[in-house]
C-alpha positions in Angstrom: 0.0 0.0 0.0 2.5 2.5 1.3 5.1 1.5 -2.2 1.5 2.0 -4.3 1.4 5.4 -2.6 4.7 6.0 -3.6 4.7 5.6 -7.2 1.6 7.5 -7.6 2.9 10.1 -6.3 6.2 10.2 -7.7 4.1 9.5 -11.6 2.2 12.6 -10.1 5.5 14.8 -9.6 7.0 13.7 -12.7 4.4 14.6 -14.9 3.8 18.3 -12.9 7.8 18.7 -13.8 7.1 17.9 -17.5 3.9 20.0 -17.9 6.0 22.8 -16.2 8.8 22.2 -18.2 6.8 22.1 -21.6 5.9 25.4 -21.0 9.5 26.8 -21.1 9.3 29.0 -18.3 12.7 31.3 -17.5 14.2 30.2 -14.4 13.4 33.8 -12.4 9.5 33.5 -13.6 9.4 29.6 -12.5 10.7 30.8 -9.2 7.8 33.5 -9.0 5.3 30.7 -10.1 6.3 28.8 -7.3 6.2 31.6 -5.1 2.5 32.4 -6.0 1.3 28.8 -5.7 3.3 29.2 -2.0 0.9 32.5 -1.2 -2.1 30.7 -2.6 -1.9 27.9 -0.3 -0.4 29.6 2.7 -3.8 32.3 2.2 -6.0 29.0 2.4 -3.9 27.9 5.4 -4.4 31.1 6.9 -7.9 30.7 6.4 -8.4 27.4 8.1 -6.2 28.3 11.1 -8.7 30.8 11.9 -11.3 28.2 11.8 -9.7 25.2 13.5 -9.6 28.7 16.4 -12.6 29.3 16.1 -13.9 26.4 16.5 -12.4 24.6 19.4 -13.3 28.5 21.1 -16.7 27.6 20.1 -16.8 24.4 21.4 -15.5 25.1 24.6 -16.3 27.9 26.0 -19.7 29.0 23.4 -21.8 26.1 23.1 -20.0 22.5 24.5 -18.4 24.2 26.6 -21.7 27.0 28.1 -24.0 24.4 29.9 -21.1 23.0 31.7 -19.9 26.7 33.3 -23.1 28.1 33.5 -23.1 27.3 37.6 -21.0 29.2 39.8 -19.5 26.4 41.6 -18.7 24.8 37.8 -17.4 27.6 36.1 -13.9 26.9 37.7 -13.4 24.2 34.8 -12.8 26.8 32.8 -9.3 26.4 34.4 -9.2 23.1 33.2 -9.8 23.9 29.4 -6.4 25.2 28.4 -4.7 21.6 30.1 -7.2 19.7 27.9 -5.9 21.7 25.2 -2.4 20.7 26.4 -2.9 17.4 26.6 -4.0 17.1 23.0 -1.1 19.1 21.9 0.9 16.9 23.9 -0.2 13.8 22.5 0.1 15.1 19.2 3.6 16.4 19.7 5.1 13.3 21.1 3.5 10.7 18.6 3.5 12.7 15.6 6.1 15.7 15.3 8.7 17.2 17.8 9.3 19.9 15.5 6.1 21.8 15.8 6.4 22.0 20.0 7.2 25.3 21.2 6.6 29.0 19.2 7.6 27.4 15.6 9.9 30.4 14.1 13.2 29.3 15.7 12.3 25.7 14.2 12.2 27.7 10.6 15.3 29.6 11.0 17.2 26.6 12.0 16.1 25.2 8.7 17.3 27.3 7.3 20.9 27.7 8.2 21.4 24.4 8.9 19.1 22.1 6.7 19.2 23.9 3.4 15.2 24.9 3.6 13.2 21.6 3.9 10.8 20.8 6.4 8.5 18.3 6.9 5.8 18.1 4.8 3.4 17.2 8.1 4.5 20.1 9.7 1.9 22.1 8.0 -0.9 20.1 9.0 0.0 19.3 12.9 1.6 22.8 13.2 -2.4 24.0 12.6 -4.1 21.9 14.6 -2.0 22.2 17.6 -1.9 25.8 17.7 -5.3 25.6 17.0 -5.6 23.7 20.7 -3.7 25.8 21.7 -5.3 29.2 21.1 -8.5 28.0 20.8 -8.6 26.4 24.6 -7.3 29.3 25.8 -3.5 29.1 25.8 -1.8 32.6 26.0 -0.2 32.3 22.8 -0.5 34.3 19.6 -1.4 32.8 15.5 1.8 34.3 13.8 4.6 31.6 15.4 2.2 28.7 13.8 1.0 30.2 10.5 5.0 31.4 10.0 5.4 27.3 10.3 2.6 26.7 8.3 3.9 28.8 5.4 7.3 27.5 5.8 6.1 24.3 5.2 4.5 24.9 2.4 7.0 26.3 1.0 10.1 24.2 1.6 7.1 21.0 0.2 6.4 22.9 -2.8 10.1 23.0 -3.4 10.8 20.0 -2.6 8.1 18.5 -5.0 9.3 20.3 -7.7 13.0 19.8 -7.0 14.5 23.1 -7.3 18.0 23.7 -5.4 18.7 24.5 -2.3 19.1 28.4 -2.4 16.0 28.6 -4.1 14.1 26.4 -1.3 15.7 28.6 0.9 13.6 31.4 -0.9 10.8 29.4 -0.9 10.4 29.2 3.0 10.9 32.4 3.5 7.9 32.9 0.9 5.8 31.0 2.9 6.4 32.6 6.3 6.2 36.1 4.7 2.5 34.9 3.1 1.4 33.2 6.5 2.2 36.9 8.7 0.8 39.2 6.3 -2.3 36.6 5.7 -2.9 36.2 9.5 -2.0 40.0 10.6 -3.6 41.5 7.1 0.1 43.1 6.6 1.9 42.3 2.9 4.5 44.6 3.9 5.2 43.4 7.4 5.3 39.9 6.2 7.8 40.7 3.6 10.6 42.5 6.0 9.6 40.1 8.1 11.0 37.5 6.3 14.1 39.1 4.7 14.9 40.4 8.3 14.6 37.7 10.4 14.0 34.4 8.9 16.5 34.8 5.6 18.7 37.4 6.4 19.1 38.1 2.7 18.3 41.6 1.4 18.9 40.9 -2.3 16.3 41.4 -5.0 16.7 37.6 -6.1 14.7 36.7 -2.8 12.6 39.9 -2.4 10.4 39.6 -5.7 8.7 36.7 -5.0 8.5 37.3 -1.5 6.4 40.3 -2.1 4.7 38.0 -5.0 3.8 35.5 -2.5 2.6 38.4 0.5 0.4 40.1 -2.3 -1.1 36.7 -3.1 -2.0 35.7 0.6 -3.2 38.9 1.8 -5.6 39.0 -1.2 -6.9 36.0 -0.1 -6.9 36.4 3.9 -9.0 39.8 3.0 -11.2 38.3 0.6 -12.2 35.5 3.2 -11.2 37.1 6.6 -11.8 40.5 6.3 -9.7 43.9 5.5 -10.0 45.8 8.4 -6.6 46.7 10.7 -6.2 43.9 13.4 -6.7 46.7 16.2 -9.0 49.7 15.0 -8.1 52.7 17.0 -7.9 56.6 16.9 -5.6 58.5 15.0 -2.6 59.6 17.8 0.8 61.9 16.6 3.2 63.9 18.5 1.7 66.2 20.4 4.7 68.1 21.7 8.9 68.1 21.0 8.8 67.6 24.4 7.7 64.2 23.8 10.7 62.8 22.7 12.7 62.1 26.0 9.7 60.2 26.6 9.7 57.9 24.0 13.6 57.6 24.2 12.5 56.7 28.2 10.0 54.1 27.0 12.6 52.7 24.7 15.3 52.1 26.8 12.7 50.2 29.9 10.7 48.5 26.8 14.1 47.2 25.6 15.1 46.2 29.1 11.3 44.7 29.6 11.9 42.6 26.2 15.0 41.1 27.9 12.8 40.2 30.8 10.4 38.4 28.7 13.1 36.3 26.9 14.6 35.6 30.4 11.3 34.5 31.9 10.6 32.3 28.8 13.3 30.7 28.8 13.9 30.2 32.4 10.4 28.2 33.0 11.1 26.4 29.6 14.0 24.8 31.2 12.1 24.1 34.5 9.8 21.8 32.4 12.8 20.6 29.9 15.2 19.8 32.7 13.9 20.0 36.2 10.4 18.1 36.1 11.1 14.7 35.5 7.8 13.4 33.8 6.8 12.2 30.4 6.7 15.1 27.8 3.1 14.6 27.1 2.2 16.0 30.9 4.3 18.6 30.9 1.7 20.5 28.1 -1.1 19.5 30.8 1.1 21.4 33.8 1.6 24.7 31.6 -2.2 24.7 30.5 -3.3 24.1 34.1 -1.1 27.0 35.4 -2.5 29.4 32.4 -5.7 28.0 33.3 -5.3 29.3 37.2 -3.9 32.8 35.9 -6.8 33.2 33.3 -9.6 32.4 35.7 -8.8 35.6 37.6 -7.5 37.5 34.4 -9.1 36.4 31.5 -7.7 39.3 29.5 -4.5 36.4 29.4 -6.6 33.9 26.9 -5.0 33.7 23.7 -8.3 34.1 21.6 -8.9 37.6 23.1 -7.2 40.6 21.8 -9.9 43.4 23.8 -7.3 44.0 26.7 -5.0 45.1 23.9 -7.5 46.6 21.7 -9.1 49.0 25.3 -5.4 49.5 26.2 -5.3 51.6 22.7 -8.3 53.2 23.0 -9.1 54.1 27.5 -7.6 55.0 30.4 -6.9 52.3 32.8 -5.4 52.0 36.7 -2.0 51.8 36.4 -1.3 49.0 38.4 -4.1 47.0 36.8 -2.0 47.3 33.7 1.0 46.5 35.0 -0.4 43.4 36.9 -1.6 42.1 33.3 1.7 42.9 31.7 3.2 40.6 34.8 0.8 37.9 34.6 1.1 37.6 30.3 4.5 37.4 30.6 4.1 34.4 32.9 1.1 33.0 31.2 2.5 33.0 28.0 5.7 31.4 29.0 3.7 28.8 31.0 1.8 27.6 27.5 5.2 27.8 25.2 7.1 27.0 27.6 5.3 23.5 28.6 5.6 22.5 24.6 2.7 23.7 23.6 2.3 25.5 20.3 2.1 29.1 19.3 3.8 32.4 18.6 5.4 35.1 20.5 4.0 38.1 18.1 0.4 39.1 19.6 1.6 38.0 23.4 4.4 40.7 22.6 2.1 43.2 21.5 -0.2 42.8 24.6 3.0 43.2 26.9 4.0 46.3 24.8 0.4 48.0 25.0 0.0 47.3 29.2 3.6 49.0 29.4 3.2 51.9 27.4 -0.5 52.5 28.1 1.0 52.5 32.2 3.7 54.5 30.8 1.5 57.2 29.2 -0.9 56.8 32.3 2.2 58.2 34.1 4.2 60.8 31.9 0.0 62.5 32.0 0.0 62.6 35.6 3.3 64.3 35.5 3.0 66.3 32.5 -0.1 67.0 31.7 0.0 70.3 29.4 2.0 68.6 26.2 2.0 64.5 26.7 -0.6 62.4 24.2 -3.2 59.9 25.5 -1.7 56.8 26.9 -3.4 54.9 23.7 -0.8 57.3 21.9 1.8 55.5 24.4 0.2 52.0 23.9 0.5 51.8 20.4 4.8 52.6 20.8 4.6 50.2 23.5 3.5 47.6 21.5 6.6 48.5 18.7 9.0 48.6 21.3 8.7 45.2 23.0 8.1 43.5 19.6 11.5 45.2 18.4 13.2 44.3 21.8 12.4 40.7 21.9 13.0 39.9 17.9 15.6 42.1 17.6 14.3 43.6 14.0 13.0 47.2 14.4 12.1 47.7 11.2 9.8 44.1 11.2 8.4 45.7 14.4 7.8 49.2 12.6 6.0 48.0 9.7 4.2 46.0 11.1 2.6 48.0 14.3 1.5 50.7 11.4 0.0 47.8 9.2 -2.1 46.0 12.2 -3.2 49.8 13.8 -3.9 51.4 10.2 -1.6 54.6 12.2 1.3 56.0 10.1 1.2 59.7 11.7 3.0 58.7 14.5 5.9 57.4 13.3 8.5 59.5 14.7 8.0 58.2 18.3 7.3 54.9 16.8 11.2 54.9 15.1 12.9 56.5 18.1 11.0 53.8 20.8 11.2 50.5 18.5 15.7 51.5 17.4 16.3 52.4 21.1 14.5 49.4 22.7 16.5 47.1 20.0 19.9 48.6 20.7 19.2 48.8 24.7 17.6 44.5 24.3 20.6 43.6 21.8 22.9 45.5 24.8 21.6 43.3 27.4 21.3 40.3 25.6 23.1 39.3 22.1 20.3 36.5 21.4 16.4 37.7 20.3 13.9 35.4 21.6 13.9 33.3 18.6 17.9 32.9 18.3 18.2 32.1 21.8 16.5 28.8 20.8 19.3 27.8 18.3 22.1 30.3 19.8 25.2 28.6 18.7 28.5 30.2 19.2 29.0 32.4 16.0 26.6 30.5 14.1 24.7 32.9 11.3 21.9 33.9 12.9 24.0 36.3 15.2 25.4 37.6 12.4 28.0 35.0 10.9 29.8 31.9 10.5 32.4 30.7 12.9 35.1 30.7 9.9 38.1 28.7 12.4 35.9 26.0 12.6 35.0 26.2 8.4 38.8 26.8 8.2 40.2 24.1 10.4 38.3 21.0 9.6 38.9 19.0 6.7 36.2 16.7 4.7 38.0 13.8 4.1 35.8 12.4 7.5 32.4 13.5 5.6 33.1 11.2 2.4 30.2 9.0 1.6 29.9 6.6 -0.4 26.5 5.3 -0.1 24.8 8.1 -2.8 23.7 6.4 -5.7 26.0 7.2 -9.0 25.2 7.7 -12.5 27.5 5.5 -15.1 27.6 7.3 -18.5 25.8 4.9 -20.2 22.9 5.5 -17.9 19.4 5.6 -20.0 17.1 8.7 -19.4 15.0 6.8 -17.3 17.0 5.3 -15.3 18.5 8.7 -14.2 14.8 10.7 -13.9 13.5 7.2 -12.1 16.9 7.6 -9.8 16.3 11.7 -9.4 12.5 11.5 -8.1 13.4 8.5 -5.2 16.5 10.3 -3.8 16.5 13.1 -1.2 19.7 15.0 -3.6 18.9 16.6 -6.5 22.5 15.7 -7.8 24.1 13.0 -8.7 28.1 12.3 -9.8 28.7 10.4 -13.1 31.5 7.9 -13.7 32.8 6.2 -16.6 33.9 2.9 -16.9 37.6 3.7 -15.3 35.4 5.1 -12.0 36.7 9.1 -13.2 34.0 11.8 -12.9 33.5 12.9 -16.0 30.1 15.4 -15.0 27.2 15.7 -12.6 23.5 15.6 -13.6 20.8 17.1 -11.8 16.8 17.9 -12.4 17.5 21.2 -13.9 20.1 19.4 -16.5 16.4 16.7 -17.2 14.7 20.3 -17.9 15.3 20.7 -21.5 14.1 17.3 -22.8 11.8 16.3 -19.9 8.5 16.6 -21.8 9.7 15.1 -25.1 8.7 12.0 -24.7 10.3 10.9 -28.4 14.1 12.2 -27.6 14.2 11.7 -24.1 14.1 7.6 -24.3 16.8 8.1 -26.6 19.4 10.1 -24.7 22.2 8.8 -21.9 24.1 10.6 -18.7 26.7 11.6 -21.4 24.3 13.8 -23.3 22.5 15.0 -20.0 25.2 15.8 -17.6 27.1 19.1 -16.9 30.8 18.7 -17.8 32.3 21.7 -16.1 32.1 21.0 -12.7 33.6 21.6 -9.0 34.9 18.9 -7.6 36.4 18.4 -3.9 39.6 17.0 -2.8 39.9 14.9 0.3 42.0 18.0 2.0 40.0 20.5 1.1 38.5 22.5 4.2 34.5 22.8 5.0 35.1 26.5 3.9 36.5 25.2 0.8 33.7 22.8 0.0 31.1 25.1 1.3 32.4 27.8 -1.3 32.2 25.9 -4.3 28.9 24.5 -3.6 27.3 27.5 -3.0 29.5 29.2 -6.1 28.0 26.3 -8.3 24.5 26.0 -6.5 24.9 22.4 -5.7 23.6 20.4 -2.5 26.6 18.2 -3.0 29.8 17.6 -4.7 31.6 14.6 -5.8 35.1 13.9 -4.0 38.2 13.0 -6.4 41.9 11.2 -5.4 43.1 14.6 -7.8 42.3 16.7 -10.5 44.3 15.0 -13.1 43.7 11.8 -12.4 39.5 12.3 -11.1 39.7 9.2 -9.6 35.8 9.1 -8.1 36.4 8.6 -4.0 33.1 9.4 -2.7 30.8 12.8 -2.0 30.0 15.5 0.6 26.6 17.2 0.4 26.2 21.0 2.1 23.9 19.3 5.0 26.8 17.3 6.4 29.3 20.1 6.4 26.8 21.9 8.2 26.0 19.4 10.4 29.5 18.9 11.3 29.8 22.8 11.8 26.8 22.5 14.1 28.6 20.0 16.2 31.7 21.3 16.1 30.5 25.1 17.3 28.6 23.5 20.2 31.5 21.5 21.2 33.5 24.8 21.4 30.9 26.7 23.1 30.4 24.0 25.5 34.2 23.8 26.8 33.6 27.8 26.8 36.9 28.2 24.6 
């Protein structure tokens, strides 16, 4: 059954790749295709996170749940609804996929840097539901962590169906997590810096155009089925004085500070349940949900369906010390739910933490100077930018994106001093954001570089493999396509008879004769394969092999005794050299050298 499944759909892939193929499309425009097929489905997924929300809301607390807590003495099982949600994500979690525990964007960076862009196609699916359990029992926890997953995964599967190399699956994920934030947050523009900022790190126009082409395509969509309106509709608030802007430099530098506290706190009660309560994984879900449960019984402002605290902390005047008490007890909720496993993101909890400061912060600077300050929803709203910039490190992300959910652009000069200031004073502090502290490794790219003494230092001739299937030059067509769509590489070495590497063939080689079904029968490896090549030596360095891959665009590279001689040894693909940089950097962290 599961081989049947197999063939269909690798008969299924192969004839997508020849109808794709037939139509001749440039390599930049098949990229863009790609990318709008990424935004259509990530729009859709978008789409039916809301409802798997909505639902489970409605279940438990609107109809399933309303008979049950109608009774005083009952109603306190509404502290048991978030654990139930737990234990479901728990279950989930531990019998289905690791990878989708926690707050999902550190999971997509890491793949990143270190697995070349793919992702598990059933990360998509169980990343939805369990964040739909999550949010939707009432788990402080916010929709953008999930949906980035979501889109991610969509992406990298796309990509991987259609075989395209590594840099552009790269590309491809970060398509998909730009699509999912804008489709969730109604924000194109967000998403898109989003995703070059954080998640790529790559600012050139090769992956910008079809991340904006995949945005545009899932905001469409998210407006068309969701709605258009601003996440948070609010008044119009601007600088009211000059006089205002030791203020905002103030709020920065205690929001940055605050930020760190945040990604302290997380982190801290994520390694009480990782490594101080000895229990099976699957409880430890149940624990956090219970003690979100207890908070949000007294507080429900803290569930992670309800955005009115933040939405009044925008728009009223509250008691100071009621809003600092909420900013207290989401902090502590929040890292209770992600903390415990469960799933969701970090965005919205950040944004409620940000509006309870700077609404308590505007609440105060009134009090004290009351002839030129603006409303604490004025205050709110650059509370909101400044956490979010403190805690991801990426105050542009958090600029863009706190005008596109508010629908307020006139305040943007407090808005650029509060969200740059609270970066710099968080980055100060604490090098990691909260999502690189998840994969912080000593110099590793997401803090701004590869350690180049370990690239430098280590040799591949430990890395050869010989297990990779190789192409003899009298290989038929089919042979080689049949090869191609079972392997995991999109590259294979050819030999001749002597064992030399004469070339390497890969899909994109298959392109131009992959749809004529008359020539293709016809041709071998020899007429197929790519002649000028890289190839590695067995002393070459990881810096050395990781160059000419990435010069060439290859996920591996065949190994050779020499050049003149091209005597076929064996080959090294990019994920074991940076596998073997990932080890290696922890090793050195670890001895603290």
């Amino acid at each position: 059954m599961k081989s049947d499944w197999k063939k269909t759909f690798r008969d299924l892939q192969i004839k997508s790749l020849q109808t794709l193929y037939k139509l001749d499309i440039p390599g930049d425009l098949y990229l863009l295709f790609l990318a709008g097929m990424t935004g259509v489905l990530t729009g859709f997924g978008a789409y039916l996170l809301n409802v798997i929300i909505n639902t489970v809301h409605f279940v438990l607390y609107n109809q399933g749940g309303a008979d049950l807590i109608a009774a005083p003495v009952m109603n306190y099982l509404r502290i048991l609804f978030p654990a139930f949600g737990g234990l479901l994500v728990g279950l989930l979690i531990y019998y289905f996929s690791p990878e989708v525990k926690g707050h999902g964007i550190p999971g997509v960076m890491d793949a990143v840097v270190n697995k070349g862009g793919v992702i598990r196609r059933r990360v998509a699916a169980l990343t939805s539901i369990n964040s739909g359990l999550t949010l939707g029992s009432g788990g402080s926890a916010g929709k953008e962590g999930p949906i980035v997953q979501v889109g991610a995964a969509i992406g990298s599967g796309i990509g991987q169906f259609f075989k395209v190399s590594q840099s552009q699956l790269k590309i491809l994920v970060g398509c998909g997590a730009a699509a999912g934030l804008a489709a969730v947050f109604n924000a194109p523009i967000g998403g898109v810096i989003f995703a070059i900022e954080v998640i790529l790190a790559d600012f050139s126009l090769t992956a910008f155009t079809p991340i904006v082409i995949s945005s545009v395509i899932a905001t469409a969509i998210s407006r068309y089925m969701i709605g258009s309106s601003p996440l948070f509709a609010i008044p119009t608030y601007a600088l009211n004085s000059p006089l205002e802007f030791p203020l905002y430099l103030t709020m920065g530098l205690l929001g940055g500070a605050l930020s760190v506290f945040f990604i302290k706190t997380l982190y801290s009660i994520e390694d009480v349940f990782e490594q101080k309560i000895d229990m099976p994984f699957i409880v430890k879900p149940v624990i956090g949900g219970l003690l979100t449960g207890i908070l949000a019984f007294k507080f429900p402002e803290l569930y992670g369906f309800d955005d009115s605290a933040t939405h009044s902390a925008l728009t009223g005047h509250h008691e100071v010390y009621l809003l600092l008490i909420l900013m207290l007890a989401k902090i502590l909720a929040t890292s209770f739910t992600l903390g415990s496993g469960s799933t969701g993101g970090l965005f919205t909890p950040s944004l409620f933490i940000g509006a309870m400061f700077g609404a308590a912060f505007g609440a105060i600077a009134g009090y004290i100077f009351p002839d030129f300050t603006a409303p604490p929803g004025a205050y709110a709203l650059v509370g909101m930018g400044v956490v979010v910039a403190g805690t991801v490190h990426a105050p542009l992300s958090a600029l863009i994106m706190i005008f596109e959910v508010t629908g307020d652009y006139k305040i943007i000069l407090p808005l650029m001093l509060g969200t740059v200031t609270s970066t710099l004073t968080a980055r100060w502090m604490k090098k990691e954001s909260i999502y690189t502290m998840k994969i912080s490794l000593f110099s590793n790219r997401l803090e701004g570089g590869r350690n180049m003494d370990i690239l430098q230092n280590h040799r591949i001739n430990s890395l050869i493999r010989t297990d990779i299937p190789i192409i003899q030059e009298s290989t038929g067509f089919d042979e080689i396509l049949n090869d191609l769509m079972e392997s995991s590489y999109s590259t294979f070495p050819v030999v001749n008879k002597k064992n030399h590497v004469t070339g390497i063939i890969a899909l994109r080689d298959l392109r131009p004769v992959l749809f004529d079904r008359d020539v293709a029968p016809l041709l071998l490896a020899t007429d197929i394969m790519s002649e000028n090549i890289f190839v590695l030596h067995p002393q070459d360095t990881l810096a050395d092999a990781l160059r000419k891959m990435e010069m060439d665009d290859r996920d591996l590279l065949p190994v050779v005794d020499s050049r003149e001689k091209m005597n076929y040894l064996g080959v090294v693909s990019k994920e074991q050299i940076l596998d073997k940089y990932t080890k290696e950097n922890f090793l050195l962290s670890d001895t603290g050298d």
